[in-house]
C-alpha positions as CSV (number, residue, x, y, z in Angstrom):
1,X,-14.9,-5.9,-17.4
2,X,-12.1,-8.0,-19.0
3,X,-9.6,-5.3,-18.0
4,X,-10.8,-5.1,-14.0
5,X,-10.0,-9.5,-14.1
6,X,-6.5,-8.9,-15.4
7,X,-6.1,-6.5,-12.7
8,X,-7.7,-8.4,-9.7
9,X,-5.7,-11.4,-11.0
10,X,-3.0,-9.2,-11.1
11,X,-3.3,-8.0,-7.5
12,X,-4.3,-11.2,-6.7
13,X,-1.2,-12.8,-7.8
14,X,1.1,-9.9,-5.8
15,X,-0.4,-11.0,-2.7
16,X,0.4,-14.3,-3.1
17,X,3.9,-13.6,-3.9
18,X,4.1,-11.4,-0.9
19,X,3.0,-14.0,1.2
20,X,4.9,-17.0,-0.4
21,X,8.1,-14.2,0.3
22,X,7.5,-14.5,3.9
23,X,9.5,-16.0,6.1
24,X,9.9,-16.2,9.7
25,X,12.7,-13.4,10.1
26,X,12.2,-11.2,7.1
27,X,9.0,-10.2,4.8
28,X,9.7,-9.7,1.1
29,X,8.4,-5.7,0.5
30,X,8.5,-4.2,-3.1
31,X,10.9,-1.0,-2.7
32,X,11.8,1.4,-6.2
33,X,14.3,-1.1,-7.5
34,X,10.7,-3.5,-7.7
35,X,8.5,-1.3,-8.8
36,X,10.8,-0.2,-12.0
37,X,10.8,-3.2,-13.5
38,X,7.0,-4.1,-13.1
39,X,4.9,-2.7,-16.0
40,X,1.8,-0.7,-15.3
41,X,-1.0,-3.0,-15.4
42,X,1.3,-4.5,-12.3
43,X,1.8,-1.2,-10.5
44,X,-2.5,-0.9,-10.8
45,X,-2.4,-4.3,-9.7
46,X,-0.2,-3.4,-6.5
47,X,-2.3,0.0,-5.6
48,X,-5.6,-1.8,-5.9
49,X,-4.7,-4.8,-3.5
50,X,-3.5,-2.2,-0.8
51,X,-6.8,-0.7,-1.7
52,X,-8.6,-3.9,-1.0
53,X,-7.1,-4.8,2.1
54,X,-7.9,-1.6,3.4
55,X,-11.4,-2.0,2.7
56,X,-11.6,-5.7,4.2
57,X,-9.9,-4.2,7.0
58,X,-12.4,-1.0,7.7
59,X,-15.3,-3.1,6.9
60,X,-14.4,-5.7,8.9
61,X,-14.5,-3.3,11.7
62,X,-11.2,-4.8,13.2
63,X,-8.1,-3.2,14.4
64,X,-7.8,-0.1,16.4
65,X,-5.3,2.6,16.9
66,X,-2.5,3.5,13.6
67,X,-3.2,0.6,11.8
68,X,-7.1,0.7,11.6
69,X,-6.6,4.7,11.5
70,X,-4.1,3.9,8.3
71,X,-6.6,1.9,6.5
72,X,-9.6,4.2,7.0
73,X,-7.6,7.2,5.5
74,X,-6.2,5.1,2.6
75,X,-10.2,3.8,1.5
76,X,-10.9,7.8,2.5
77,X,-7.8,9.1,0.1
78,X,-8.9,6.4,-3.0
79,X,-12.2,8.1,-2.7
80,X,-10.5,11.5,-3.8
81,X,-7.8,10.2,-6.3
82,X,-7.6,7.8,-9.0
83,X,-5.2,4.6,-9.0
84,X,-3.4,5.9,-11.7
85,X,-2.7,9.0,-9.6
86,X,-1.0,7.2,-6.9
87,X,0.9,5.1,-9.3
88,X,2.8,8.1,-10.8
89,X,3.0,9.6,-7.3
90,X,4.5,6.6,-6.7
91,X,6.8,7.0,-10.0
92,X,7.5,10.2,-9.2
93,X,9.0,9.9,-5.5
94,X,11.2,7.3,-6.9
95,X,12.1,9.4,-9.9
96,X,12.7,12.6,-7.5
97,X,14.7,10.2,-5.2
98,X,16.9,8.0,-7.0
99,X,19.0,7.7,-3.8
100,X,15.6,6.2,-1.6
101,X,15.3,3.2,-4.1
102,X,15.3,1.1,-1.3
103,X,12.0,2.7,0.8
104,X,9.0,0.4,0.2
105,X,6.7,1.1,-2.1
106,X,3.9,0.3,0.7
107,X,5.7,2.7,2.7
108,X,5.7,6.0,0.0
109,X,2.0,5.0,-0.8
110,X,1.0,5.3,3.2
111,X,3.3,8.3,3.8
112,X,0.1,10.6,3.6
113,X,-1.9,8.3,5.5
114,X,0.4,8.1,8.5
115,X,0.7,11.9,9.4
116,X,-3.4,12.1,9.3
117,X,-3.6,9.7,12.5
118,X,-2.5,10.0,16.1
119,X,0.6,9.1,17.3
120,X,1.0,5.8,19.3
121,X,2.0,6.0,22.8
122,X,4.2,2.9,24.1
123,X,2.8,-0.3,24.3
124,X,-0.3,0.8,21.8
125,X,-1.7,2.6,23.4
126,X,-3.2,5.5,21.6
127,X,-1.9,9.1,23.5
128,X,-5.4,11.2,24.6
């Protein structure tokens, strides 16, 4: 129990630093040069706060098209790994590409999600 507060806090306190990191022209992102330097309950932290919004996001019922496709596969995929498993796929991608430090984290934890969901046609609409 103690250990699932550190890591909500944990996530908890990501978020906020993602959204004080905002500004009007640029969003801060963790990329490989991040996610180095944060120890592991902080990587858990990271994973389970995707996690979460995913889940407000698919049980809110809101968003269609990629995005709302995006989070129901990600809630679908933490059903069949652990968080720890992502974490050291995370680890390894960075590992394997030391030259792709700069690719978001967000962005290697979604690669699998993306390819499972149709491709948007302009505008947003999603191609029949």
């Amino acid at each position: 129990m103690k250990r699932a507060s550190i890591l909500a806090l944990t996530a908890a306190l990501i978020l906020m630093a993602v959204t004080a990191g905002l500004t009007a022209d640029q969003a801060f992102l963790w990329n490989g040069d991040h996610w180095k330097q944060v120890p592991l309950d902080g990587k858990v932290g990271y994973i389970f706060g995707i996690g979460n919004l995913a889940d407000f996001e698919v049980a809110a019922g809101g968003g269609r098209g990629r995005n709302a496709c995006i989070s129901r596969a990600f809630v679908a995929d933490l059903k069949k790994r652990t968080v720890m498993q992502i974490v050291q796929e995370v680890d390894k991608y960075y590992q394997d590409n030391p030259g792709k430090l700069n690719t978001s984290v967000l962005e290697v934890v979604l690669q699998r999600c993306t390819t499972v969901c149709p491709a948007e046609a302009p505008g947003g609409a999603t191609k029949k």
